[in-house]
N, C-alpha and C positions, 0 to 999 in steps of 0.2 A: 184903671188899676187902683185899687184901694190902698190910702199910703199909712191907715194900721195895720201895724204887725199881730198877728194873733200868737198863743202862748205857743205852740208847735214851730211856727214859722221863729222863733226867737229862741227857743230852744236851740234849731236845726244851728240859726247862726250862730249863737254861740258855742254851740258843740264844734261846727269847723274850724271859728278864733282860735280855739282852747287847743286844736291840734298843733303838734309838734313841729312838724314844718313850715305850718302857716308860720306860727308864732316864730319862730327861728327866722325868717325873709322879710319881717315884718322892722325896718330898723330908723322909724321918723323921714323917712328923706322921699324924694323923687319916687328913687323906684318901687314903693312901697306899691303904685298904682298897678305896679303888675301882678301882688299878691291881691289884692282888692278884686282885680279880674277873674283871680282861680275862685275866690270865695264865690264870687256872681254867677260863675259857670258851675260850682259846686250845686247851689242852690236851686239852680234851674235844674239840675239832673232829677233831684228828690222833688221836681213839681213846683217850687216855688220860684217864682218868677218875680225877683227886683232887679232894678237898675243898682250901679255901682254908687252911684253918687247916694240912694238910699240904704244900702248899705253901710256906707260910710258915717252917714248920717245918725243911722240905728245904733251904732257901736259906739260915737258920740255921746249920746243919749246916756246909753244903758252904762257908762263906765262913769259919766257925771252923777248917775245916780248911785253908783255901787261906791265910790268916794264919798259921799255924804253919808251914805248906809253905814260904813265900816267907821269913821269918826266917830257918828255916834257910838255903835258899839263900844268903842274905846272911852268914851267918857263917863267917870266913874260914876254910880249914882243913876245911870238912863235906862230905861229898858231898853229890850233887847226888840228889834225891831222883823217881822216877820217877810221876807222878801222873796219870791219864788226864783227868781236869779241869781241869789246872793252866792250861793257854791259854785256855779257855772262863771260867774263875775269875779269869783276868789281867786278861781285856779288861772284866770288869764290873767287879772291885774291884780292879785293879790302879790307881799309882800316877798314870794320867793319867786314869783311868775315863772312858776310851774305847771303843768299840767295834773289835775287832781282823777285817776282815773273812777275813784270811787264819787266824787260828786258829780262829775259829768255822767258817769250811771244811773247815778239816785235821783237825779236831777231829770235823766231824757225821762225816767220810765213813770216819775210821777207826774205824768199829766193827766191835766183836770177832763170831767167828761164836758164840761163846753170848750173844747178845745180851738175849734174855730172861733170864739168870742175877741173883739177885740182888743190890742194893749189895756187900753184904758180901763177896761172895769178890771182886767188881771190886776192889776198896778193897785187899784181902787179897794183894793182886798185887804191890805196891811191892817194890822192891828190898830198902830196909832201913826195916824198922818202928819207927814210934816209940812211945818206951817212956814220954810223958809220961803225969803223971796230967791229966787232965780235970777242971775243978770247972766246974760247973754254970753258968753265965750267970744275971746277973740278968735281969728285963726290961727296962731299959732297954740293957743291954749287947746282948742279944739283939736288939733294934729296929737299934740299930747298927750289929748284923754284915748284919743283911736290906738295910739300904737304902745303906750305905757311905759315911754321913754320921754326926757324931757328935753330939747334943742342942748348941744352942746355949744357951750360958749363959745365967741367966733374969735378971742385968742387962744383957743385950744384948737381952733378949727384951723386958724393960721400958722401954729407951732406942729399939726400935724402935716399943713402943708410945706413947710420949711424942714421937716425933719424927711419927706417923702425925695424933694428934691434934692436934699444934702446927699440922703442914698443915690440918688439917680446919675446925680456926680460923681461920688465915689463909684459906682460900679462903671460910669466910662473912663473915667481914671485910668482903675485897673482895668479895665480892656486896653487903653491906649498904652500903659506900660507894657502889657502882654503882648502886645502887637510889636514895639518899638524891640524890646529883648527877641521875639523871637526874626525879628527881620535881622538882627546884628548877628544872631545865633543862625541865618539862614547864609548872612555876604560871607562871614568867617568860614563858613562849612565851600561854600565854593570857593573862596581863594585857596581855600587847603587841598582843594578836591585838583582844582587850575595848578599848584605846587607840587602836587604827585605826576598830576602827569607831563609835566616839562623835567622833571626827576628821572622817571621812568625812558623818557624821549632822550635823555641825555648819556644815559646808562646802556640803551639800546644803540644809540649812533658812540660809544666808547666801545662798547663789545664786538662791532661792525668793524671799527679800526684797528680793532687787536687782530681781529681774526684775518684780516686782509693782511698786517703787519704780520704776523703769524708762515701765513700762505706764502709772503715775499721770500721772505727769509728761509723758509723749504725751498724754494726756488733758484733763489743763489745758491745756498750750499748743496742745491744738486749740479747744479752748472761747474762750481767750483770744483765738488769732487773728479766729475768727470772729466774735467780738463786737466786736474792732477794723475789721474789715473791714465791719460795718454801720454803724457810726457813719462811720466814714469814707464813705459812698455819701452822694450831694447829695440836697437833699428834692425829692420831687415836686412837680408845679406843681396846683393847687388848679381843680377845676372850676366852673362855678357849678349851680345844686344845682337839678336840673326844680319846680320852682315853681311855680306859674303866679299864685302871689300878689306874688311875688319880681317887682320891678322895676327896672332902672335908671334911676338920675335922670333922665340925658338920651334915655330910649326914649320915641318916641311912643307912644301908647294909639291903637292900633287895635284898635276892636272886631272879636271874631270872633262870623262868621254863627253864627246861632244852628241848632242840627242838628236843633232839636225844631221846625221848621218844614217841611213838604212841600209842593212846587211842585206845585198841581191837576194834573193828569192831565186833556188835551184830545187827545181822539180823533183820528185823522189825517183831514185834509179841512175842519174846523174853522179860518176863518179869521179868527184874531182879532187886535185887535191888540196890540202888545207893551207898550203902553199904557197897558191891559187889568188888566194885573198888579203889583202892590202893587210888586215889589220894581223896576220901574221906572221909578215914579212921581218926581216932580220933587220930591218933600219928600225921597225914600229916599235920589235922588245930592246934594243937598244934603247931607243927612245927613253920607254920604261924603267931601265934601269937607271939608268942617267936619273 
């Protein structure tokens, strides 16, 4: 694989840098390697086929030189230097690192008819060449030029991490207040809930007592009345008692006939006279009278 970029293939990247997304994910650190990989995989779709590391590499490059380009510019008295990535370089690391839609336009559609031709003659094209010398980039300078943010100080880095855990604190804090009020607000609710119903239990076995109390008390006063109300009824009148030994002083003694005696039995036609018969005989109604 050829490790010049030709002016389409540099275009293409640059046109994906300069996107909104990319640029937005893109924030100096670690994970930046995972935006690096969409850009690689971008690249491969549209035919071009780099590794991420020349990728990286390329962005390097072209933003070390888009810094130098734009200085100049700014120095009073210089010409003006003609760069074919200068607009596409502007809108990614230029000074509102923005997205420029009209120079990323102007920029994809004017390509040269040797468009496969290598970096280097594209580059080789400028009006007037600079004659600076080059030193080498550290890596963290190199991170730099890639993502167009520069290492945050590591007492800022510290005081963000001391202000992260101060939060981290405070919000178990308040979970552990939260926790602690609502468990007092839970024991309270059931002692009150356990004081209703020994209430209720106390109120139930009190209306249990009345009402037996109640019941008693009908009960005697039905006892009571009805034993008032016998004593109160007049005595009955006394009989005198079947006897037959029992007499009154002043009752005559009349004998009664005797039953173990039977009157003969005289066939009809038999005439006799009445004379005849014991029981009346002139001793028997003496008897009688007597």
């Amino acid at each position: 694989m050829a490790s010049n970029w030709n002016d389409n293939e540099i275009k293409v990247l640059l046109s994906i840098r300069a996107d909104e997304e990319i640029s937005r994910h893109i924030k100096g650190t670690v994970s930046d390697a995972v935006t690096y990989d969409k850009i690689t995989n971008r690249l491969r779709e549209q035919g071009i086929h780099r590794t991420k590391s020349q990728v990286i590499s390329k962005l390097k490059t072209l933003r070390l030189k888009f810094l130098k380009v734009n200085d100049h510019h700014k120095q009073s008295g210089s010409g003006r230097i003609s760069w074919a990535y200068f607009d596409l370089c502007q809108s990614i690391w230029g000074s509102s690192h923005s997205t420029n839609p009209v120079a990323l336009s102007s920029s994809l559609n004017s390509v040269d008819p040797e468009t496969n031709a290598p970096e280097d003659s594209c580059e080789g094209s400028t009006s007037t060449q600079m004659t600076e010398t080059q030193v080498p980039p550290s890596d963290a300078e190199q991170m730099d030029c890639v993502t167009g943010f520069t290492q945050p100080p590591r007492k800022k880095a510290k005081k963000n991490k001391d202000h992260i855990v101060d939060s981290i604190t405070t919000v178990l804090h308040t979970m552990e207040t939260s926790f602690r009020e609502q468990e007092a607000l839970r024991v309270q609710q059931q002692r009150e809930y356990e004081e209703m119903l020994r209430k209720e239990a106390k109120e139930e076995q009190k209306e249990e007592r009345a009402s037996m109390m109640a019941m008693w008390k009908e009960m005697m006063e039905f006892q009571g009345n009805l034993l008032k109300d016998i004593m109160m009824r007049p005595p009955l009148a006394t009989s005198l008692p079947l006897n037959p030994l029992y007499q009154h002083p002043h009752s005559f003694n009349f004998p009664s006939p005797s039953t173990s005696y039977m009157v003969p039995y005289h066939p009809p036609g038999q005439d006799e006279d009445a004379s005849h018969h014991p029981q009346f005989k002139p001793s028997f109604l003496e008897d009688l009278q007597d």
